[in-house]
N, C-alpha and C positions, 0 to 999 in steps of 0.2 A: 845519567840517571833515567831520561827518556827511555835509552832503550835497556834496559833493567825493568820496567812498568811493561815494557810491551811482552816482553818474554811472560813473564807475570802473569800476562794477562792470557794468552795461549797455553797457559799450562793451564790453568783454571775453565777454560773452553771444553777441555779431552776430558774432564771429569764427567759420569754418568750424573743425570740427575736422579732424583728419589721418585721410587716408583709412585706415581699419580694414577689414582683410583678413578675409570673412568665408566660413568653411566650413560644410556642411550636410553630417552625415555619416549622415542619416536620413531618409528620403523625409518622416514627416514634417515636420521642420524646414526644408526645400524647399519641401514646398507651402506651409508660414508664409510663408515668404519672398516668395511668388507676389503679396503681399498689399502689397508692400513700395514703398514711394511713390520709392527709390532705380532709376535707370534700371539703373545698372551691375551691380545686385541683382540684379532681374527680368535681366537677360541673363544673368549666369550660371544663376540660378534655372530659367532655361524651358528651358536649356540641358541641366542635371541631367536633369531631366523627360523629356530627350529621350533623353539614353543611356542612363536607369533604365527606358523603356517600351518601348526597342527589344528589351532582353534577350528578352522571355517576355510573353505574354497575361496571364501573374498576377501580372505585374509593370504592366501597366494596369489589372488590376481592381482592384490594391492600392491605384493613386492614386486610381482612382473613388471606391473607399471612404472616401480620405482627404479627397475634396471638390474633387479639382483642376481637375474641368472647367471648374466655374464662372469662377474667375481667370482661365483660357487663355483664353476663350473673348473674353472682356474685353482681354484684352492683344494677339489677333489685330489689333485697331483701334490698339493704342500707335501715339501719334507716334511715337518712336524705332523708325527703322528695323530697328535690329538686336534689340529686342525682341518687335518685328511677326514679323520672319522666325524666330525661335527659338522663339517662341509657336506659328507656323503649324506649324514640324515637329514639336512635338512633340504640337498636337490633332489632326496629321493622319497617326502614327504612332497613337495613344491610339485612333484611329475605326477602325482595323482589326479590332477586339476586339468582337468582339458583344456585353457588354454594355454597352461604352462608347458603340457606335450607336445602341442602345437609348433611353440614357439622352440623348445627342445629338440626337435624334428632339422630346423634349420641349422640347428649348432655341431659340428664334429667331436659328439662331446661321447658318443659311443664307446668308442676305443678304450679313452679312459675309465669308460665305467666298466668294463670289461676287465681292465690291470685291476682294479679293485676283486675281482674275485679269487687272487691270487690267495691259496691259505697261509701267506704270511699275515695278512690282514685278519683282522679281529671280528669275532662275530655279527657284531653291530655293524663294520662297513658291510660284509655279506648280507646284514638282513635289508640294509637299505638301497644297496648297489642293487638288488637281486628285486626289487620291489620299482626303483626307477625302471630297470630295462623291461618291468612286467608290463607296466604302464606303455611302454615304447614301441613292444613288440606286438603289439595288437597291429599296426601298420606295414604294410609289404615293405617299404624303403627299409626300413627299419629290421624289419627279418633279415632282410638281405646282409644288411648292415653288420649287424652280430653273427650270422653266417660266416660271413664273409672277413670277419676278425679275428675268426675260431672263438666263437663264445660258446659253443656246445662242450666242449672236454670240461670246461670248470666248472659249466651248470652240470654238467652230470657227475659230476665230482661231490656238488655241493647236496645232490643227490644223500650222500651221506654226512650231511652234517647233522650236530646233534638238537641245535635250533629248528623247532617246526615250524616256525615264518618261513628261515632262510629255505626248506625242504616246499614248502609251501609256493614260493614265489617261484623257486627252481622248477619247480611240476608247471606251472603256469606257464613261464616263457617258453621251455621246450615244447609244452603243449600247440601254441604259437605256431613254433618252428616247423613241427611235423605235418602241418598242412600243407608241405612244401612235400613231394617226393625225394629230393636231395638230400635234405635234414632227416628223412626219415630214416635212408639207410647211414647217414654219417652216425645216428643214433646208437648205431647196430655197431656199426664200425670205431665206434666209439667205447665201445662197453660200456652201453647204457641200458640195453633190456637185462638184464642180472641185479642193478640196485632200482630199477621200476617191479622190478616181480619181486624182490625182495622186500619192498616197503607193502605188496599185497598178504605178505605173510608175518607181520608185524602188528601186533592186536593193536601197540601201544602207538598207533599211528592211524587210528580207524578211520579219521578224520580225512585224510589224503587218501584215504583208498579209490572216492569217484574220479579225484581229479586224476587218478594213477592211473586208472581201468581203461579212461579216455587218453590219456599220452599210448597207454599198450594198444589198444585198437587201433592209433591212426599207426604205430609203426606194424602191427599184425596185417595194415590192407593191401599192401606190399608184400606179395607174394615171394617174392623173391626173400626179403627180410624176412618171411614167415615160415621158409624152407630152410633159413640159417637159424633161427630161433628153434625151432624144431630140433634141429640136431642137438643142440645145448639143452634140451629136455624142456624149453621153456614151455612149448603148449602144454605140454603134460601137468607144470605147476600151474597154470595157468584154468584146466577143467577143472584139475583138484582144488581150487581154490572156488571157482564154483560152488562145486557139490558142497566147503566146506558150511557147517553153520553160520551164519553169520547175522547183520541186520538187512534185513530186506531189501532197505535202499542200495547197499552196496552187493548183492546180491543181485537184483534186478541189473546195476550197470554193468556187475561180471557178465551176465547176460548178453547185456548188451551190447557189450566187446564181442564176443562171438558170432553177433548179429552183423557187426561191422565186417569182419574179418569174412564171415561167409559173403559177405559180396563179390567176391572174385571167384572165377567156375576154378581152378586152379584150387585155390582153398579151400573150397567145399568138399573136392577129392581126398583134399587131406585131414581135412577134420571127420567125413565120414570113415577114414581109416583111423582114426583115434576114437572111435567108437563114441561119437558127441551126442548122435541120436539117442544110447540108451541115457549119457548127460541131463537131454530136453526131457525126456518123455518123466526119467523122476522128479525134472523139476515144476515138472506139469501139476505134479501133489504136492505142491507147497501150499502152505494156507495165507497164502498171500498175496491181492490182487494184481501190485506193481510187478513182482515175480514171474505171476501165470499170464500178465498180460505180452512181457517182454519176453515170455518163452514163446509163445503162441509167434510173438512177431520172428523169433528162429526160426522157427520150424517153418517158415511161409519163405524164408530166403533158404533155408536150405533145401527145400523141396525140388527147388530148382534141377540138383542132383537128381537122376531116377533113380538110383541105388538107392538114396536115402527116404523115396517115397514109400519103399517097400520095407525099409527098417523102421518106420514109424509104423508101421502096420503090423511086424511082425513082435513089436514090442507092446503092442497093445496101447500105441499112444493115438489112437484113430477116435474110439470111445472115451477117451480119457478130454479131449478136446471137443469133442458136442458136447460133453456134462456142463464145459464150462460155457455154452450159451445160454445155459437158464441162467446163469449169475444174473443179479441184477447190475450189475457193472456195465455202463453205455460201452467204456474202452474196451472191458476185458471181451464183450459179447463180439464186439467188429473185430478183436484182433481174431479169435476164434473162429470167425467165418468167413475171415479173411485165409488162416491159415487150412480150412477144410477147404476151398476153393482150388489153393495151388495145391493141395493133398491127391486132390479128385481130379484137377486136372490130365488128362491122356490117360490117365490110369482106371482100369475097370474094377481090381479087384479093390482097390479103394473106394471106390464108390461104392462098391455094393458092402466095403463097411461102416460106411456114413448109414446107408441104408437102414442094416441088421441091428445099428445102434440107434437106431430111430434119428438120426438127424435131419432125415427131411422134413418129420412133421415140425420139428424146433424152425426149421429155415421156412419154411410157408407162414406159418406164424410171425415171422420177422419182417414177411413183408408187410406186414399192417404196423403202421405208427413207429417204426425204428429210425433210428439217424439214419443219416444221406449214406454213408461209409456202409454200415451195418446191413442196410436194405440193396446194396449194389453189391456186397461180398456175399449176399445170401442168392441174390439172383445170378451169378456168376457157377457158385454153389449148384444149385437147384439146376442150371445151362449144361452144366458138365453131368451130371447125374442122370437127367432124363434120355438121355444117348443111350440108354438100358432103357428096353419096352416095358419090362416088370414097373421098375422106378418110375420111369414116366405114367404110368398109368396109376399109381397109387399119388404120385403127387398131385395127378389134375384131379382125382377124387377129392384131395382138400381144399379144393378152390383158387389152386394158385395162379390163373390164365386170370379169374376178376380181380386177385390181386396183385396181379402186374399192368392190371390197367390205368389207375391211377399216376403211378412212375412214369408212362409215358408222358404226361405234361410237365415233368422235371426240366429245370434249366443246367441240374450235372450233366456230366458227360459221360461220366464214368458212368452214372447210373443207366443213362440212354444205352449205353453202350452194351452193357449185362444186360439191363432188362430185354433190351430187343433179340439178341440175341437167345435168353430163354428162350421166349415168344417163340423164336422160327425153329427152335427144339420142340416144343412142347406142341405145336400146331401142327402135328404131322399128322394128329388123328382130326377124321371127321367133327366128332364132337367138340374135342378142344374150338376148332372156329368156328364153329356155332356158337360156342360160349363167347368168342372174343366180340364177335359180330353182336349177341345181345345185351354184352355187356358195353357196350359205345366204344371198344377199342379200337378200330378199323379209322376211325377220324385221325383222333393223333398220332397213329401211326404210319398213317399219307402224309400229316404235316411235317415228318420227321424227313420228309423229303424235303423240304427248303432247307437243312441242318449244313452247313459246311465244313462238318469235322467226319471226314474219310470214314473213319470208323463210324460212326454210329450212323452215318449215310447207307453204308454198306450193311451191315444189318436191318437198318429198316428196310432195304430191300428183298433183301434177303427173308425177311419174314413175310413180305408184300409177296413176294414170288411164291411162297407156301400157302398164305392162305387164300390165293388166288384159283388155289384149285379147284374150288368151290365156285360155282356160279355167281350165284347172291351174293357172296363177299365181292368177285370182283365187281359186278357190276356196280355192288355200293361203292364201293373205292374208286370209281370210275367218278362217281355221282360227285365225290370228293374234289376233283380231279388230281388222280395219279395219273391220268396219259400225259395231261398236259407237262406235269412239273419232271413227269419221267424224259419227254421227247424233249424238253428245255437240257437234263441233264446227260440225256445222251448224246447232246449236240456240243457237250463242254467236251472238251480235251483234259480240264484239270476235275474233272467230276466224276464223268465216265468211267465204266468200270464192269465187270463180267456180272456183277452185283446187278445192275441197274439194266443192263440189256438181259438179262433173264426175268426182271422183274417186269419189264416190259413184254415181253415174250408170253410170259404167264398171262398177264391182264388178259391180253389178244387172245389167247387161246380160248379163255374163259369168257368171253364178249367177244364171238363172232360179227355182232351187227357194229361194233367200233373195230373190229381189225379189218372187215371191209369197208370201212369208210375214208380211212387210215390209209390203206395198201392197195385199194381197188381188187383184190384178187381173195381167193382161200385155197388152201390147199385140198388135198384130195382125202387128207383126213379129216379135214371138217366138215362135220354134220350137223347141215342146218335143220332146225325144229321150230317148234310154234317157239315166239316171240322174237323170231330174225326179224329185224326190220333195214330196209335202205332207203336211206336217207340222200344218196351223193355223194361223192367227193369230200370230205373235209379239208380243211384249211391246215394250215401247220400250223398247230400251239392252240388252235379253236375246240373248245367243247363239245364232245358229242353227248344232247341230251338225251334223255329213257325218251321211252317211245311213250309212256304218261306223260312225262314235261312237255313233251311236243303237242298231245291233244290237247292241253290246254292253253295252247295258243292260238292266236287266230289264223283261219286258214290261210294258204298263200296256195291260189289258183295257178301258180306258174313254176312248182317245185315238187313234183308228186311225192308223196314217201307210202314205200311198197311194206308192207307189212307182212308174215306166213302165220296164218291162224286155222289150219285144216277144219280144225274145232269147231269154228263159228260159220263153215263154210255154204251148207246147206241154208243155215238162219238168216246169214246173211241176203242169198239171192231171195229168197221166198218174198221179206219182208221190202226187200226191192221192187218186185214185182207188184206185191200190193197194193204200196203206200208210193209210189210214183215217186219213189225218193230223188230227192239230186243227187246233181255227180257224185258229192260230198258227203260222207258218210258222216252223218254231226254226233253219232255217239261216241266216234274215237276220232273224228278228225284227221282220220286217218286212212288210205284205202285198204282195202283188206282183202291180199290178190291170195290164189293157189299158187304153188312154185311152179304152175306152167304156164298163167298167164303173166306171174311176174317175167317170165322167159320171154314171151313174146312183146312185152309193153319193154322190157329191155332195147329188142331191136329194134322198137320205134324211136326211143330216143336214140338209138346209134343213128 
């Protein structure tokens, strides 16, 4: 009988029990569950997970805390379909949360999310598998990661799905990727630029068009990809999608893919043979600021090209780009003076259409009160132009030498940089440094000598050495001290520069009584006149004061300074004679010899 009960009792063990309704009313007795060898469990379970992570960001850090990734991450792989797809949304809502990507980051859990894009799986795994890796692949490891598992063929597969999340998050990661040179051409070699150009020509998808334009650009910088794209006709759909109608935003990006792609000299040669120039110049009449602003910035990298500097001119896109710096637009006015700079640059007959178009009166006016960008691409502008005598001479009639005075006390660089450089353009005439000189320019243009950026050192001397030719300028610049800060920087190794011993060279030439004070000697082409004076020997790096600074000092009985004043020479002895003067002549403090007795009181001190 005993064992009849036990048998009994073993049959009645193998029996299923009744399905027991089970609630989780606590995230974590949820994530317990996640653990749970029950299918129907885990599907509600990953379920909860999912509309408790959707609420809030601290509603995923909550389950992070609580341990859930682990479980999800595991259950992405369930056979059971429907706990695969409820797993996937809710690690691929949880990966939005920074530190659940963080934490993500550490887990081998890529791979897997990758077999989820397999199109046996169901929309909803794509739109969330494809939304985790988005979240993921903002990170290099992680690039690599999906590279490196072949996650490119499925995303660009997914390329074509009919979900615009899943198309959506797809544009995203590849986007990602193609920061990468690798990825760029696997892209290519993937048949991935035919459904990225095809989703630009899909009305019903307007929405993806920026994010499309920027995947095409980063794979168009790639010359090599841009020469196989080529061939498959894609830049061709590519202009045409351009010029097509469209809305402005995506319009200005198509732009600005081209913008991209002309960075390489390589694909500037080939976009100039697919005729881009006549492209820019009609998109130059769009009535659209974001448009004419990012055209302006084309046409400034393609300039680069000389061919294309002369197909912007011969298209009549020269005038069509000074119209647009009367816009009132701050961006649109600098991209436009930025883009007539590289226009005008080396090129003459461009300049003289900047000219005929009146653009220089527009860019002199821009140097009063314009942003830092605008006022340094107008002086750059204005730098390349006045290299033409006609141009130069109608630009200083508008005042533009006083208003590049100002710009000197700038802390840009760039600005230093153009404005100075005008300057030693526009200062080749007499008049101009007379104007610079009465206008206070000659100061901060010596200070520009303490500057330790190569560039704008080298132009200020450069200008220093122009307007040196002028007496009274150097001497004022003298008064500044340029010898000094010049003989500090011709004594650097890292400062020095053909720049700065020219400018030095100048000063000297121009202030004979400091190049003999300096050098002890002159050459035989120096002609001494009234107001030579010798002082002595100077010191390395010491000041040589005017011959005014000096008479008002008191005298020093033990250091003669010889002064030439033919002028005064008669007046001098007379009034000597009569008035029993001393040695010291107390109206100038100074002695006041002929060049023949300075000759002879020379060989006294020898």
């Amino acid at each position: 009988m005993g064992k009849k009960a036990k048998k009994e009792t073993e049959s009645r063990c193998k029996e299923p029990f009744e399905p027991l309704p089970v609630e989780g009313k606590t995230p974590e007795t949820v994530v317990l569950l996640l653990s749970s060898q029950e299918e129907d469990i885990l599907v509600k379970a990953c379920e909860a997970i999912y509309t408790f992570a959707e609420k809030g960001d601290d509603n995923k850090f909550y389950l992070l805390g609580l341990g859930a990734l682990e479980p999800l991450c595991k259950l992405i792989s369930n056979n059971n379909r429907l706990v695969r797809r409820n797993a996937v949304m809710a690690l691929g809502i949880m990966a939005t949360n920074g530190e659940v990507k963080s934490a993500l980051k550490k887990k081998d859990v890529i791979p897997s999310i990758i077999d989820k894009l397999s199109l046996e799986e169901d929309t909803v795994v794509h739109e969330f598998a494809t939304l985790c890796l988005a979240s993921l692949s903002v990170d290099f490891v992680c690039k690599v990661q999906i590279f490196d598992n072949k996650g490119l063929p499925p995303l660009i597969q997914l390329l074509s799905s009919p979900d615009p999340d899943v198309k959506n998050n797809s544009l995203e990661i590849i986007f990602n990727l193609v920061q990468d040179q690798k990825s760029r051409r696997a892209v290519h070699e993937s048949g991935g630029i035919p459904p990225l150009l095809e989703l630009l020509n899909n009305t019903d998808f307007s929405d993806l068009h920026a994010g499309t334009l920027q995947v095409v650009a980063n794979c168009l910088s790639d010359s090599e990809s841009l020469q196989l794209i080529h061939k498959d006709g894609g830049l061709k759909r590519l202009m045409e999608f351009v010029l097509t109608p469209n809305t402005p935003a995506i319009q200005s990006n198509a732009v600005k893919c081209i913008t991209r792609v002309a960075h390489s000299s390589e694909n500037r040669k080939l976009l100039h043979e697919q005729n881009v120039e006549k492209v820019l110049v009609e998109l130059l009449s769009v009535a659209d600021i974001s448009v004419q602003t990012a055209t302006c910035q084309a046409v400034s990298v393609m300039s680069f090209h000389l061919a294309s500097k002369d197909s912007f001119r011969d298209l009549g896109g020269i005038p069509a780009v000074v119209q647009l710096l009367n816009n009132e637009s701050l961006v649109l006015k600098e991209a436009a003076a930025q883009a007539l700079s590289y226009l005008t640059q080396s090129n003459q007959l461009n300049m003289f259409a900047v000219y005929e178009a009146g653009g220089h009166e527009v860019l002199v006016q821009q140097l009063n009160g314009s942003g830092l960008r605008t006022l340094a691409n107008s002086a750059a502008t204005l730098g390349n132009m006045a290299a033409q005598e006609v141009i130069r001479c109608s630009i200083l009639s508008l005042g533009a030498v006083k208003a590049l005075v100002e710009p000197l006390n700038s802390t840009d660089t760039q600005l230093l940089v153009n404005t100075t450089r005008c300057l030693a353009v526009l200062t080749c005439d007499t008049e101009a440094r007379a104007e610079l000189q009465s206008a206070g320019g000659l100061h901060p243009l010596v200070n520009l000598l303490r500057s330790y950026h190569k560039e704008v050192l080298h132009n200020a001397c450069w200008a220093i050495s122009v307007c040196a030719s002028d007496g009274p300028a150097a001497v004022e610049m003298c008064t500044f001290g340029a010898l000094e800060m010049l003989q500090e920087i011709n004594q650097s190794v890292n400062r020095r520069s053909r720049f700065s011993e020219l400018a030095m060279i100048s000063l000297l030439n121009s202030n004979l009584s400091a190049k003999y004070s300096l050098t002890s000697h002159l050459a035989s082409t120096d002609l001494i006149c009234d107001g030579f004076y010798d002082t002595g020997k100077a010191r390395a790096g010491q000041r040589i004061l005017t011959l005014e600074e000096m008479s008002k000092q008191p005298v020093n009985e033990h250091r003669p300074i010889i002064a030439v004043n033919t002028a005064a020479e008669e007046t001098v002895e007379t009034e000597e004679r009569q008035s029993n003067a001393s040695e010291t002549d107390t109206s100038s403090k100074a002695e006041r010899r002929t060049p023949r007795k300075k000759k002879e009181e020379d060989k006294q001190k020898d």
